[in-house]
Structure formats: C-alpha cells, structure tokens
LONU-236109 format. One record per residue (C-alpha): x, y, z; residue in three letters; residue number from 1. Coordinates in steps of 0.02 Angstrom, whole numbers. Each point is the difference from the previous one (the first is absolute). Layout:
// residues N
REC_X_Y_Z_ALA_NUM
...
***
This chain:
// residues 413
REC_165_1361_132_UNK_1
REC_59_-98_-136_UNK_2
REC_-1_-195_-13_UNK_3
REC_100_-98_-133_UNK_4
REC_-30_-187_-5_UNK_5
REC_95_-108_-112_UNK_6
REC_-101_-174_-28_UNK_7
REC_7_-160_-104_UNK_8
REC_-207_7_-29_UNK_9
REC_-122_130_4_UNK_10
REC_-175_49_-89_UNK_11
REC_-57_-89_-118_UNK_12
REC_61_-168_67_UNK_13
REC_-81_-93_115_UNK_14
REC_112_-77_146_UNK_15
REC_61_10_190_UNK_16
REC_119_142_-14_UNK_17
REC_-131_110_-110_UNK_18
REC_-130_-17_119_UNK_19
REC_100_41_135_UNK_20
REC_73_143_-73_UNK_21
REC_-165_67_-82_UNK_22
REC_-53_22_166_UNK_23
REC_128_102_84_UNK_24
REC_15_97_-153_UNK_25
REC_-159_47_46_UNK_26
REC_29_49_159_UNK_27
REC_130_122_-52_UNK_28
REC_-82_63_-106_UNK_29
REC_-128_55_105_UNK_30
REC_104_82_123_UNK_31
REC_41_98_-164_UNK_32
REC_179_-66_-20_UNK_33
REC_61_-16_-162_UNK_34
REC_32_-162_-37_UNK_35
REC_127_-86_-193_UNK_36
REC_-11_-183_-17_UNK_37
REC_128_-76_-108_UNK_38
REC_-37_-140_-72_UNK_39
REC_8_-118_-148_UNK_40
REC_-111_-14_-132_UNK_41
REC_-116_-111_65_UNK_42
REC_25_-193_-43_UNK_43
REC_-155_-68_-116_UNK_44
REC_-14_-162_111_UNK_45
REC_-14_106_147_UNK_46
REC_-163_88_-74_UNK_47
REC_-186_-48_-16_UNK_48
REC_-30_-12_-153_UNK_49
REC_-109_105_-25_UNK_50
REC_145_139_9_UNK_51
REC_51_68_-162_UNK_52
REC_174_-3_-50_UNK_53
REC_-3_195_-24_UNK_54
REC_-56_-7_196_UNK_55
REC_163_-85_40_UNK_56
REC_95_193_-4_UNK_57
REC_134_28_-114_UNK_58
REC_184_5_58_UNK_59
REC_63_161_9_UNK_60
REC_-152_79_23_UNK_61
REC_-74_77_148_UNK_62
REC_-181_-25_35_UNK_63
REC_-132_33_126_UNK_64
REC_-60_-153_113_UNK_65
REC_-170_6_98_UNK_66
REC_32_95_138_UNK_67
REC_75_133_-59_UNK_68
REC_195_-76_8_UNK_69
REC_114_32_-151_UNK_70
REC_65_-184_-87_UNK_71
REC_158_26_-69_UNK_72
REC_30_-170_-89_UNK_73
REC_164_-83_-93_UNK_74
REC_18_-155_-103_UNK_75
REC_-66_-162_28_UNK_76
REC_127_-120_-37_UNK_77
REC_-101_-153_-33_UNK_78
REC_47_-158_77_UNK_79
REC_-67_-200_18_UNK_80
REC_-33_-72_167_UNK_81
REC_194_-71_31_UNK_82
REC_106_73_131_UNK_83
REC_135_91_-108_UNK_84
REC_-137_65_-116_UNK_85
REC_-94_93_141_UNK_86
REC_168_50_73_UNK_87
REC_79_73_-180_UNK_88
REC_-193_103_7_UNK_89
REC_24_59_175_UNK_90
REC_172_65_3_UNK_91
REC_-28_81_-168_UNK_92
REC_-157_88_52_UNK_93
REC_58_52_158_UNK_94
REC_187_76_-89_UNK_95
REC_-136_94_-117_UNK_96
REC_-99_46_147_UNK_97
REC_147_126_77_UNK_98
REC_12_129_-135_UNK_99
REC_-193_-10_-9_UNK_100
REC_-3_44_167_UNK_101
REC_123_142_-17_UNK_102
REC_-71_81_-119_UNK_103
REC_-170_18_73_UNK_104
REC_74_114_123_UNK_105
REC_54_-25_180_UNK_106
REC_-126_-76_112_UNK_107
REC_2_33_227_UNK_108
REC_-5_-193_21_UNK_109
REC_47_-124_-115_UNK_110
REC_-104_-182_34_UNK_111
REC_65_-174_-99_UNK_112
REC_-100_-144_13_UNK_113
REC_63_-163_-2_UNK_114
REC_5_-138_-82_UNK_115
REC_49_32_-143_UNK_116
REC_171_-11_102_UNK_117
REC_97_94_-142_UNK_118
REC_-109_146_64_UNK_119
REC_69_36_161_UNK_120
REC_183_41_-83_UNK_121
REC_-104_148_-120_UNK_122
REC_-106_50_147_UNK_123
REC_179_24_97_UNK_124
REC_71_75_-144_UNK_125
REC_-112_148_-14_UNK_126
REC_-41_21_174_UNK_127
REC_205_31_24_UNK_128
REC_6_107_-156_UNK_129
REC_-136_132_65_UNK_130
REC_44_-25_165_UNK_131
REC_-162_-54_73_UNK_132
REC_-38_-118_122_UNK_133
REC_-55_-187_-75_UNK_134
REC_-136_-115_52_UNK_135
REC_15_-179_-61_UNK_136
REC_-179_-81_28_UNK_137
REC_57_-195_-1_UNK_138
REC_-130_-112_-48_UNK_139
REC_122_-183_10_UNK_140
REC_110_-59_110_UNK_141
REC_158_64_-85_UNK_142
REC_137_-51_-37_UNK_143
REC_-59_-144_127_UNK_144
REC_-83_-56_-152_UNK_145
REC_118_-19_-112_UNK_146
REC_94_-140_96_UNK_147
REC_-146_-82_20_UNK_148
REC_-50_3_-184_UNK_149
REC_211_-51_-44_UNK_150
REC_12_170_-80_UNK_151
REC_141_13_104_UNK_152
REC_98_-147_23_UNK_153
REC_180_50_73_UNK_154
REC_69_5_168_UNK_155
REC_20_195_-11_UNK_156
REC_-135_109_-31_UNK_157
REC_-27_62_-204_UNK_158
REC_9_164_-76_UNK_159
REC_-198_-24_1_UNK_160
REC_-17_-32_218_UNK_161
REC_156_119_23_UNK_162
REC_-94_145_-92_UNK_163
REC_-178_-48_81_UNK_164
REC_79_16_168_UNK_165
REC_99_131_-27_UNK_166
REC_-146_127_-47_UNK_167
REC_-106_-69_125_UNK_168
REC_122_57_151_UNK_169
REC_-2_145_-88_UNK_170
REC_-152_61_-35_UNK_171
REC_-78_143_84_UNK_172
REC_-179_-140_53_UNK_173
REC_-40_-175_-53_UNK_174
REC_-169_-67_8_UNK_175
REC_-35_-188_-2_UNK_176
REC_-164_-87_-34_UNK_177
REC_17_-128_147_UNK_178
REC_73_27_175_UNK_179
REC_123_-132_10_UNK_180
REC_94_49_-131_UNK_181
REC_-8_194_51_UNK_182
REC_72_-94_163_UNK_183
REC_145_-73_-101_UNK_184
REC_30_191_-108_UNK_185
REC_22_75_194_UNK_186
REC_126_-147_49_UNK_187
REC_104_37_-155_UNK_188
REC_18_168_26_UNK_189
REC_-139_103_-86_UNK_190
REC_-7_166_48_UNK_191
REC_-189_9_31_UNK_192
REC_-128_-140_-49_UNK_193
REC_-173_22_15_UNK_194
REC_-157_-151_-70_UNK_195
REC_-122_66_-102_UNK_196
REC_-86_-177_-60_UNK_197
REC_-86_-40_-164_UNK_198
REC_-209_-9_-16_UNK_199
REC_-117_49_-109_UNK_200
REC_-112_150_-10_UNK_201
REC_-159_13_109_UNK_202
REC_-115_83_-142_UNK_203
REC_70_-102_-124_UNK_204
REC_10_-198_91_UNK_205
REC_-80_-104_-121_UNK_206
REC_-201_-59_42_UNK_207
REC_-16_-138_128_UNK_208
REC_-12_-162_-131_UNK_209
REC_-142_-136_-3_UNK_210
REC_26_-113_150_UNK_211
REC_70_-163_-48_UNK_212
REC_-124_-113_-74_UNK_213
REC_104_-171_31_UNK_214
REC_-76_-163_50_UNK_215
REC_95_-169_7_UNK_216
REC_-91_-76_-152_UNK_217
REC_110_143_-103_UNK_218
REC_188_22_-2_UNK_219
REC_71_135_89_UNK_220
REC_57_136_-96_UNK_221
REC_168_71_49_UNK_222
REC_54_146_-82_UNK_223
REC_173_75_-1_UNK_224
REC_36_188_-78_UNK_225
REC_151_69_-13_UNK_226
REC_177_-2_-30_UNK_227
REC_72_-153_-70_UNK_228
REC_180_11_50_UNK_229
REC_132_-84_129_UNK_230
REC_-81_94_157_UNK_231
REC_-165_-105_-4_UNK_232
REC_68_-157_-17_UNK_233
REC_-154_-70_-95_UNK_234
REC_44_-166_-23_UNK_235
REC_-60_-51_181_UNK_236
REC_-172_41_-50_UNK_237
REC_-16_-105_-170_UNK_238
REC_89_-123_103_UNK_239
REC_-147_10_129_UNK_240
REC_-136_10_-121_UNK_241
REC_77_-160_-90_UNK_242
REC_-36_-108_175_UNK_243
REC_-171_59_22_UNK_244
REC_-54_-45_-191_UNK_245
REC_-163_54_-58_UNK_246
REC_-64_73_169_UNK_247
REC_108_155_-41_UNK_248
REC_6_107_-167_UNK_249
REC_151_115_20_UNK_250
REC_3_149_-115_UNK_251
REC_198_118_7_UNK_252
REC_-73_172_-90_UNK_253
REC_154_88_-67_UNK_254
REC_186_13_-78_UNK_255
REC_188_-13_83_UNK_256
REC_147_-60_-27_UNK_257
REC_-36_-181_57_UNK_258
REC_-170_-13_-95_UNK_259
REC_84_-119_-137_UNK_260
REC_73_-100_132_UNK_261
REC_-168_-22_81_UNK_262
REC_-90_-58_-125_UNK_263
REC_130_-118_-48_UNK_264
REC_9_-46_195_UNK_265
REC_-199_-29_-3_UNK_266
REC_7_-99_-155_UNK_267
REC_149_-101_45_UNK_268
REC_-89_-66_160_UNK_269
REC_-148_-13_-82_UNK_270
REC_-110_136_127_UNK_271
REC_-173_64_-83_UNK_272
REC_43_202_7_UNK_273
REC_-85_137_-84_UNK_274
REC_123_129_-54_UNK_275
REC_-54_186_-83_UNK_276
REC_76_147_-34_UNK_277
REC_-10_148_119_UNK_278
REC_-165_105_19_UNK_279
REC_-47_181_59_UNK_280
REC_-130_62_81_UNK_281
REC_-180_-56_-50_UNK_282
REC_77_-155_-59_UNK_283
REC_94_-37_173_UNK_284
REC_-153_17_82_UNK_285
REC_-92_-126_-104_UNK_286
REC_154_-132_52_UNK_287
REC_-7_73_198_UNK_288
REC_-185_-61_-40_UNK_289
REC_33_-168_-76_UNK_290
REC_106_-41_153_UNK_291
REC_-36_-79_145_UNK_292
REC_164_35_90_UNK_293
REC_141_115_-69_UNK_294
REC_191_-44_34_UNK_295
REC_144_119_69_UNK_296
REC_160_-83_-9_UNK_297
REC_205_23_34_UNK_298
REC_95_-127_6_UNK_299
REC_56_-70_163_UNK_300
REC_220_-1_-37_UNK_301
REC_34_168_-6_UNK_302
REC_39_77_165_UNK_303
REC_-66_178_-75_UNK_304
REC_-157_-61_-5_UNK_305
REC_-39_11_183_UNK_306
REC_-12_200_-19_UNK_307
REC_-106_-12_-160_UNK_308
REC_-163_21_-58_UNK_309
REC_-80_-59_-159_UNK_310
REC_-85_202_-59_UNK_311
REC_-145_-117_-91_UNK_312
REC_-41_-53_212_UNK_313
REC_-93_179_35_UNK_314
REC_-116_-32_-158_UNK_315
REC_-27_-157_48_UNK_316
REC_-76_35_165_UNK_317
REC_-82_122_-73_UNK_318
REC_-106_-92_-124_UNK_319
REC_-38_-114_133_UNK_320
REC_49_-145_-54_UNK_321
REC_74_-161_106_UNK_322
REC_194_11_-17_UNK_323
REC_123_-158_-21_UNK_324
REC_130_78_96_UNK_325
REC_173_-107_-33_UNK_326
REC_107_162_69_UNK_327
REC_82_7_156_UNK_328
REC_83_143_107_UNK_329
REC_-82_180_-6_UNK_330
REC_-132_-49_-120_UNK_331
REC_-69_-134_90_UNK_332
REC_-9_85_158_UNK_333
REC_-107_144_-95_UNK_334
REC_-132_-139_-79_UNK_335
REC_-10_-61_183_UNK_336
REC_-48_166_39_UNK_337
REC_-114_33_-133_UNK_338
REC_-85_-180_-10_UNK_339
REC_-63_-84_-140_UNK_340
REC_136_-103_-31_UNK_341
REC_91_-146_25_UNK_342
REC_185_0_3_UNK_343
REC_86_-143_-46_UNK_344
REC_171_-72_-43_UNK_345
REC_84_3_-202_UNK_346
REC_-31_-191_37_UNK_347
REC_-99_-76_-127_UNK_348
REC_-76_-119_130_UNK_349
REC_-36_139_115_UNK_350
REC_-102_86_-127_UNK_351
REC_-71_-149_-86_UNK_352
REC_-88_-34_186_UNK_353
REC_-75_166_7_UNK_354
REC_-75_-6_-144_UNK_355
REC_-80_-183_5_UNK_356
REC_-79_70_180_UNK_357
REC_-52_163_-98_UNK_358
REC_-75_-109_-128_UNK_359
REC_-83_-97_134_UNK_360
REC_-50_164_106_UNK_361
REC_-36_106_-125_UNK_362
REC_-94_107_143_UNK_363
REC_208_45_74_UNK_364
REC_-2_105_-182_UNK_365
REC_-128_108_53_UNK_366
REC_95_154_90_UNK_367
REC_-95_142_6_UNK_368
REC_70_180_-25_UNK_369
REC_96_0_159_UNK_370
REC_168_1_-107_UNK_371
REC_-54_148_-114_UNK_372
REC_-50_102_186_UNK_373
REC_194_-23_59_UNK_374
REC_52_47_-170_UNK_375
REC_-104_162_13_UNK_376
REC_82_27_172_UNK_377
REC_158_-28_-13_UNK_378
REC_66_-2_-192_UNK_379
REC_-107_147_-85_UNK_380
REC_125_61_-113_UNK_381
REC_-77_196_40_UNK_382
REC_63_1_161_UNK_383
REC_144_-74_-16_UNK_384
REC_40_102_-134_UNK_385
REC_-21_156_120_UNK_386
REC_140_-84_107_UNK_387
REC_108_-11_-147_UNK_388
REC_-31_191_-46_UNK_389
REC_40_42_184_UNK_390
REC_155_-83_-7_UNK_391
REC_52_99_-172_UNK_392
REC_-42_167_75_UNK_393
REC_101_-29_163_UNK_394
REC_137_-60_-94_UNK_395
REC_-14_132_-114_UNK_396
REC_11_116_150_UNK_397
REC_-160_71_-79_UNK_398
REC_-115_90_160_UNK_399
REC_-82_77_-85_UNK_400
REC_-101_-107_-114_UNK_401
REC_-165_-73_46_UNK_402
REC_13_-150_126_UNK_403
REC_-35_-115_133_UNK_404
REC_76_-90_148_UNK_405
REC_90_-153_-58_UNK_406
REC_-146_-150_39_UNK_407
REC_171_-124_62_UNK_408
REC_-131_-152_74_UNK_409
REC_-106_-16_-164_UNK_410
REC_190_-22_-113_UNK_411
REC_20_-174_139_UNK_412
REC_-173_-34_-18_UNK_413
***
C-alpha cells in the first residue's frame, strides 16, 4: 500500500494539522505502507526555535521524516498574517504541490488535508490523474466558513464554495473532525462520510501542570493561547477583563491576523492585557503553569461554529487546567462531558462574572485530572489514527494489508 498526503504543515512545525498528521503517519507506517507527504517548506513562525533553518527541508528536495515516510517538499511562498497574503501562499503552494506529487510516482490512495482550502483542488487533481480513489480529511467547516468569515459575500456561491463542494460530492470518503458537520457533508450529498475527531497523543499528552495556586488577595490570571484571528472573537474577553479591573490579569499568547487590532482594541478602552508572542513546548508549559484558568473561544455569530471545535480544547484538558469555555454547539457539549470547565457566553458580562466568582472561589479552579482521563479515552490520536488507516485500506480496496475492524462508537465519542 501506498499513501500520498498532500498538507499545508508537517515536521518541523509545530501546530494542529502536524500533530494530527504525525500521528497517523505513524500508523501507516507501521502497517508497513508507504507513505509521501507533500508539503511546504516549513514556515519559520510555525517552528520552535530551536529548529535550524537547514531543518526546515529544502524545496525540491525529498527527505526522510521520523517514521520512516518520504517528505517531498516545494516552495514556501512567504506571506504576512492578512487574508490575501496567506491566500496568494496557499494557492501557489498547492499549484506547485501537483507536479510534486506526480513525479514521486503514483500512490493507491491519495489523502488532502484541509485547510489550507487551495489543497483540496491539488489533492483532486492528482487523485483524477492516477485514477485513485481521494480522501479529503476536513478539519473546518467548509465552505460554511467562508460566509461566515465574508470571504464569500454574493448571493451565488464562488468559484472557491463551487469547487469545495464540488470535490467533496465527489470524492471517493470524507472525514470530518466533528459530527455535526459530517451530518451536514451526508445531507449535501457526500458519497461516504465518516468522523475521525482531533486529540492528542496518549504517550505524548503533556505532564499534568501545578494545580492552581490562586487566592483572592491575587488577581486571577487568565491566559489565552492561540490563534489571533476573526474565529475567536477576542475582543469579548479584553472587554471582560476591562470590568473586572485589577482582580483579573489577562495574558493572549500568540499572532493572527487581528493581533494589531487587539491591542489597539485593549488600549483604546483602556483594559490592563498582557500580550506575547507565541511559545512551544517547554515554554507553553511554563504559561499553562502561570495560569489559573486557560480560555477556548469562537465567537458566538457564525452559524459554523456550532459544529466546531477549538484543536487547542484536547490539550487543554489535558494539562488539566480550568477552561473559560465561551464556545457553544459541539464544543461545549464535549467540555460538559469532559468537566473542568465552565462554558460561557462571547458576552463580556457573562465572562467578567465568572471570573470575579473564580477570583472569589479560587477552590472552583482546582479540577483534578478528570479532563486529561476523557481525553485519554476518547481523543488519543493512536487510535484514532488506526480508524483513519482502516478507512484508507477499505477504500483502497486493499484486503490484504494488516488491519482491524473499524472502532465506529469511539469516532462519536
């Protein structure tokens, strides 16, 4: 068996789609499928630091990655954090990404991950060229998204939704992170839509952090890390930690497209916030540490966003931490399930008065490792990776590779 997975971020870079495809990488690989990633070079801000440039991989070149999996990368077209300049990136990596893909010879199943979006048109591409089967693994509620965001603004559907939904009626599987929206794929006509949900990896969750050490006669520390763009609507929380004054220190970890706006937004209403530049590992431990209670947050005017959830909510659980939960839909149900948190409105009220009674019961922060347990339960990334590999070999018509019975209740889980 032979895998090909085109991809937006791999090894070295350190984010959602990388871990999630690290891990079923690895999974093939140990059913001894041969498995090409292609791939950009990877993107500087993306990377610890830590990471040489020469680690980044060299376009053009082909080079080995961990397990075993060949990395076939192609130019990194390097872009700021505006809209057009990540789109001009995407589409050109994923045009480059075709005859990359072609010329590393023809693969049994061809897999395209998505976002980035331009993606799925290459991954359709050269699954129609060779004549094998496509899987398109969406990760966001496309091209649902892209009204909500007023990508799309006309009546009649873009080039960009009309292309999305054609190859997803026409691909051979799509696999959605969330069940509502693999509900939505089946209503508009996918062929075959199965859940395979995002997590992290068992062996590799980060450590359980230090309990939170708040009392009332100290602010409580809020910490935000992520993505600063339009999704999170961030502006309810510096609006919230404005009305509660000096009984909350809020600290937003990370870059975006709306970071500029944010800070302007904080200093413009004149809300004490802490803002730094985003961290990897050790060091986003030390701020998981610092915090008393971490925040997950969409916000609440997008419809899409009822079939969505934040990647950053598994690791949070994980590290068991108390959650600010300002999320609604699908992701709110989960955090219900897994406890520790406290889902809220995008209202910066609503959140200011959780946090004042946090402040004031500092004992609500303390939330055990009941989170992390559902996490290991439910969202290991090993097995579900093992579900994704099942699905490629039955697609791929493949009975004779190693396998397993498909585990359908843990996907729902």
């Amino acid at each position: 068996m032979k895998v090909l997975l085109l991809t937006h971020s791999y090894d070295p870079e350190v984010t959602a789609p990388q871990r999630r495809w690290n891990a079923f990488v690895s999974v093939f690989r140990a059913r001894g499928w041969d498995v090409d990633v292609v791939v950009p070079v990877a993107h500087p801000e993306r990377t610890p630091a830590q990471v040489t440039a020469s680690e980044y991989g060299r376009a053009l070149r082909r080079e080995s990655g961990r397990h075993g999996e060949r990395i076939l990368r192609v130019p990194l077209v390097r872009h700021t954090e505006s809209r057009l300049s990540k789109l001009v990136s995407n589409v050109a990596s994923s045009v480059l990404a075709v005859p990359r893909a072609l010329l590393a010879g023809r693969a049994d199943v061809v897999v395209v991950t998505v976002p980035a979006l331009p993606n799925i048109a290459a991954g359709y591409a050269v699954s129609r060229l060779w004549r094998r089967p496509l899987i398109v693994d969406m990760r966001d509620a496309w091209p649902d998204l892209a009204r909500d965001a007023e990508v799309v603004t006309s009546d009649k559907p873009g080039v960009m939704e009309t292309v999305v939904a054609f190859v997803q009626r026409r691909a051979e599987a799509v696999v959605s992170v969330t069940s509502g929206f693999a509900e939505l794929l089946r209503e508009r006509g996918a062929r075959r839509v199965e859940v395979v949900p995002n997590g992290v990896l068992k062996n590799r969750m980060p450590p359980l952090v230090e309990p939170s050490s708040a009392t009332p006669e100290r602010p409580l520390r809020v910490l935000y890390l992520g993505n600063h763009g339009e999704s999170q609507g961030l502006e309810v929380l510096i609006d919230a930690a404005r009305a509660c004054g000096t009984d909350v220190h809020l600290r937003l970890v990370g870059t975006g497209t709306r970071k500029r706006a944010l800070l302007e937004h904080a200093g413009a209403t004149g809300a004490v916030v802490e803002f730094l530049d985003a961290t990897h590992d050790a060091q986003t431990l030390a701020q998981y540490d610092w915090a008393d209670t971490t925040v997950v947050s969409l916000r609440d005017d997008w419809p899409s966003f009822d079939w969505t959830i934040p990647s950053k909510t598994y690791e949070l659980l994980a590290v068991g931490k108390h959650i600010t939960a300002v999320v609604r839909g699908e992701a709110a149900e989960i955090l219900a399930e897994a406890g520790g948190a406290d889902v809220v409105p995008a209202d910066p009220d609503a959140i200011a008065a959780l946090w004042r009674d946090l402040h004031a019961r500092p004992e609500r922060l303390r939330v055990g490792d009941a989170g992390r347990q559902w996490v290991a339960r439910h969202r290991n990334l090993g097995p579900l990776g093992e579900d994704f590999a099942d699905l490629v070999q039955e697609i791929a018509g493949d009975s004779s590779a190693p396998g397993r019975r498909r585990a359908k209740t843990r996907n729902n889980g």
